[in-house]
C-alpha positions in Angstrom: -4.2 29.5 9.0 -2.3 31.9 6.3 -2.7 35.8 7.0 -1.1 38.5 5.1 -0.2 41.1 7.9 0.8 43.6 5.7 2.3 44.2 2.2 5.9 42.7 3.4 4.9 39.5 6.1 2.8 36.7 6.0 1.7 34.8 9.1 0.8 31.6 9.5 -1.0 30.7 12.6 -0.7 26.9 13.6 -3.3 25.4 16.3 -3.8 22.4 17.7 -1.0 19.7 16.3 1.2 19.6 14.1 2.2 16.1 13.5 2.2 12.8 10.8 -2.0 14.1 10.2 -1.7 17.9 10.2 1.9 18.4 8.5 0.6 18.3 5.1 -1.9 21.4 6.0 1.5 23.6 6.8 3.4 22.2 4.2 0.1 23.9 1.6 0.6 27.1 3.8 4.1 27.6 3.4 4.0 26.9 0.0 1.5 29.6 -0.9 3.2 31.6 1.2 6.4 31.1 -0.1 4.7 32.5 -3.5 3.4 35.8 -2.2 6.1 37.8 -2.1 9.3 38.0 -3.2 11.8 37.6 -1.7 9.0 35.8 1.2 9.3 37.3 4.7 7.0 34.8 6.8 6.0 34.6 10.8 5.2 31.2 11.7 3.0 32.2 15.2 2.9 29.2 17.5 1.0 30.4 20.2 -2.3 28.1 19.9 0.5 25.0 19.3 -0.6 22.1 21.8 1.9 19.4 20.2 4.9 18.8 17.8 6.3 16.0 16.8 9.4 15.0 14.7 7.6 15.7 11.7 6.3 19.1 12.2 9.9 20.0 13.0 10.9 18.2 9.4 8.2 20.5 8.2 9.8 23.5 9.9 13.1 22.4 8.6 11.8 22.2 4.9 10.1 25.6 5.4 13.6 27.4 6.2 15.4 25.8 3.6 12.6 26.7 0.7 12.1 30.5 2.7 16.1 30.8 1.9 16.2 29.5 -1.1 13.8 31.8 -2.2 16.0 34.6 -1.0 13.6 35.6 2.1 13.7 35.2 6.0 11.6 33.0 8.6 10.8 33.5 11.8 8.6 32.1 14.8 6.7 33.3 17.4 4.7 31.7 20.7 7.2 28.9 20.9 6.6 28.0 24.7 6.5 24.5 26.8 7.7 21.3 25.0 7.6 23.0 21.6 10.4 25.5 22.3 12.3 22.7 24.7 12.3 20.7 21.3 13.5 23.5 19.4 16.0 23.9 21.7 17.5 20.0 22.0 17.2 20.5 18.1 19.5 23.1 17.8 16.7 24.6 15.2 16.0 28.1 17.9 19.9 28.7 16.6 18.5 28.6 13.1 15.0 29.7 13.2 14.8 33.2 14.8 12.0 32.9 17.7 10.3 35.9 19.3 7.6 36.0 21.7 4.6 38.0 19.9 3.8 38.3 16.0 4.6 41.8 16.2 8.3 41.3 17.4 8.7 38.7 14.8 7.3 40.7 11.4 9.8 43.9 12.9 12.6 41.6 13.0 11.7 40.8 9.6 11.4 44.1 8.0 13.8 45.9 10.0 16.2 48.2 7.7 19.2 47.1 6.0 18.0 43.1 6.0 
């Protein structure tokens, strides 16, 4: 689930769902990956997502605030279907900066003067 795709971003790849049962697993993640690097730039890729439910956007909610806290940046990728509707409805896709591949995400990340 946690990849290190380079000496600046971490990505965390969720699959299958993230709900009550599987929340605690990306909770772990985002915790080590919080502690990586300093300040923690970190790609949460959605792509292999099939459901969300209220508390995997808690989790995503908790992940932000700790990322920022921390002094680093967030972003996610893959959001598609009811996941990125319920972003949306949410308001969190005005807080949570979502990009369609990995690769768009870590740049947005890293890019100069951020």
């Amino acid at each position: 689930m946690l990849t290190v795709l380079d000496e600046d971003v971490v990505v965390i790849r969720m699959f299958g769902d993230l709900d009550l049962g599987s929340a605690h697993s990306l909770r772990a993640c985002l915790a080590e990956a919080v502690g990586l690097r300093t300040p923690p730039r970190i790609v949460i890729d959605a792509d292999g997502l099939k459901f969300c439910d209220s508390t995997g956007l808690s989790v995503l909610m908790g992940a932000l605030t700790a990322v920022r806290a921390a002094g680093g940046r967030l972003a996610l990728s893959g959001a598609h279907g009811r996941f990125a509707r319920m972003l949306r409805i949410t308001g969190l896709d005005t807080e949570l900066p979502i990009h369609d591949s990995v690769a768009a995400a870590a740049a947005y990340l890293t890019k100069p003067g951020d």
